[in-house]
N, C-alpha and C positions, 0 to 999 in steps of 0.2 A: 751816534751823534758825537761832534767833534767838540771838544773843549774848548771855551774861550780860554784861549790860550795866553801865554806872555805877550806875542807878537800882535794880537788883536789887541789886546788891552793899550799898548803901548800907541800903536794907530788912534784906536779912539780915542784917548786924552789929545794925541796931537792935533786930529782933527776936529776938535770941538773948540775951536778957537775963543768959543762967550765963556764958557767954564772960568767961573762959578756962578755964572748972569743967568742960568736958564731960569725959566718964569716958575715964579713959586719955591723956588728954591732952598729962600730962606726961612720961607714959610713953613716946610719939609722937616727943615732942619731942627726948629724949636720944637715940631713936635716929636720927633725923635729925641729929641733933650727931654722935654719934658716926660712924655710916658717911661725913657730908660731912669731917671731918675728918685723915684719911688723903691727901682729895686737894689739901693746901690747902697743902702742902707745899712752899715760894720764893715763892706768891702775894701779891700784892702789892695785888691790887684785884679787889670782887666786885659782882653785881648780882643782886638778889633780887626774882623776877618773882613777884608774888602773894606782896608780902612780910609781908601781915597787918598786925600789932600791931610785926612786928621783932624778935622773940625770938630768932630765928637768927640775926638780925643782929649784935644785941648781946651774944650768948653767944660772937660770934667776935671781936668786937669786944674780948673780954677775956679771951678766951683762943689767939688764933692771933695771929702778926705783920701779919697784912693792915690795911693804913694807909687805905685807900680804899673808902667804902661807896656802894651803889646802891640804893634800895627803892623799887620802884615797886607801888601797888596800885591797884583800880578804886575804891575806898573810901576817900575825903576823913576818915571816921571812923578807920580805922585809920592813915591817915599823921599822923595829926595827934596821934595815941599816941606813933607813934614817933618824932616830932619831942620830943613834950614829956621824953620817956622817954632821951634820946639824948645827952644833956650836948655837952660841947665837947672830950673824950680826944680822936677822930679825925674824920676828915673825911665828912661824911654827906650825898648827896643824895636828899633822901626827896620823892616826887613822885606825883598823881593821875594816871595813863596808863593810857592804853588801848591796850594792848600790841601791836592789830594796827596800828591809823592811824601809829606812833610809828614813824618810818624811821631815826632819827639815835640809834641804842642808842648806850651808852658802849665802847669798847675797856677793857673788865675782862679778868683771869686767867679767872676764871669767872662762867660765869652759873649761878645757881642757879633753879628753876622745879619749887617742891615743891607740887603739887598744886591748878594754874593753868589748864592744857593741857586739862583735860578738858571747859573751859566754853567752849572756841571749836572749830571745825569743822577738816576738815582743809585746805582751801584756807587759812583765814585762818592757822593751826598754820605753813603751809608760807611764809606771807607773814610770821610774825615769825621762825622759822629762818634765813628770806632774811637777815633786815636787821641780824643777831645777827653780832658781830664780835670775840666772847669765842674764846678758845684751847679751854674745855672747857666743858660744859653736862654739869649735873645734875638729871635730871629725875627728880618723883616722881608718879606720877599711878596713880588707881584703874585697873584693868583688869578687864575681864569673863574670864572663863573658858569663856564659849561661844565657840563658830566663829567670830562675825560678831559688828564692833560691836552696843553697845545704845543706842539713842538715846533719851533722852527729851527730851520737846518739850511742857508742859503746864502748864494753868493753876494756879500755887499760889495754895490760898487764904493760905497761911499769912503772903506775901510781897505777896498780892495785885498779881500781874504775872505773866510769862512764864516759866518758870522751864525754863533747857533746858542738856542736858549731854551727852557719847560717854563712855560706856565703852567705850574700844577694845580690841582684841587683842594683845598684847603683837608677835606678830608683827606689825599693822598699825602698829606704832608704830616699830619698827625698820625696816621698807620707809620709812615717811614721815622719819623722823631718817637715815637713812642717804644722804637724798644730798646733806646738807649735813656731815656728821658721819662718823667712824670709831666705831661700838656699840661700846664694849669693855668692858660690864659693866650686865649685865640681875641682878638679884635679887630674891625677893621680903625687902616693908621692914619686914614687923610679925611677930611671931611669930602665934598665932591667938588666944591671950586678949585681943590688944588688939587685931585686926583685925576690919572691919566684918563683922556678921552678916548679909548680905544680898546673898551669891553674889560681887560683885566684893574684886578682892585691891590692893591698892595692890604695886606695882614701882617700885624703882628703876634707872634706865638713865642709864650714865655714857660721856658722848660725848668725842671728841675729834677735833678739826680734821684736817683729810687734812693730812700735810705739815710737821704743828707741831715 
């Protein structure tokens, strides 16, 4: 299965022209704020893998004490939002990466990774686990509801390129986080008026370091 890569990622921000208008969106977005915010609790420094535009980044940025930010996205388009968007209050390092090849993550409180996971396989999933050096990980990603991942791997016209993704099983995703991580907190993240119409549910899964 092929990676969403830089070039796809860069496609889809340009062709989604309503971006950040899609329905429910902001609706999405408070709840993300609000569940990530309970665990952010003495944190000092975060890392935002698939961090878009930076909207989580800067809602915490001015509303939690954490002094130290991280955004990494495959999209040169949206880091460069969140650079312009970011002023000079706290300390930001907003960067193009590609979250498998990158060995040298930051030592953050937490890594955040809301809805990133789903566009790499699980060997490459288990090689940025590896190299992740954060205390907690917060993951949000779609999950199927059948037995078995869903894999799609197929030509968009709409992106004109390769267009591939897992909806995995929420139990596959706990056996794969769990041997770098302690699961201590699976739920689902939307209610169903803003959850997607098209069988998978988005989950949140809140890890934490064997040991910490």
């Amino acid at each position: 299965m092929s990676n969403f890569n830089k070039n796809v990622a860069e496609k889809f921000w340009k062709n989604r022209s309503i971006y950040p208008n899609y329905p429910n969106l902001i609706k999405r977005r408070l709840v993300d704020l609000n569940f990530m915010v309970p665990f952010l609790d003495g944190a000092s420094s975060i890392l935002d893998l698939g961090c878009g535009d930076g909207y989580l980044l800067r809602a915490l940025r001015d509303f939690t004490d954490i002094e130290t930010f991280y955004g990494y996205d495959m999209s040169n388009i949206m880091i460069e939002s969140l650079k312009k968007s970011w002023g000079n209050l706290k300390y930001l390092n907003a960067e193009v990466c590609d979250f498998v090849k990158k060995d040298n993550y930051p030592k953050t409180d937490i890594t955040m990774a809301l809805g990133s996971f789903m566009y790499i396989d699980d060997n490459d999933l288990r090689a940025v686990l590896s190299n992740m050096v954060s205390d907690i990980l917060i993951l949000r990603s779609s999950c199927t509801l059948e037995k078995e991942d869903e894999i799609i791997d197929k030509f968009s016209e709409d992106l004109s390129d390769n267009y591939s993704a897992i909806y995995r099983t929420v139990g596959n995703y706990i056996a794969i986080l769990s041997d770098y991580f302690a699961v201590d907190n699976i739920c689902r993240s939307y209610p169903d008026e803003i959850e997607s119409k098209y069988g998978s549910k988005q989950f949140f899964f809140v890890c934490e370091r064997e040991g910490k």
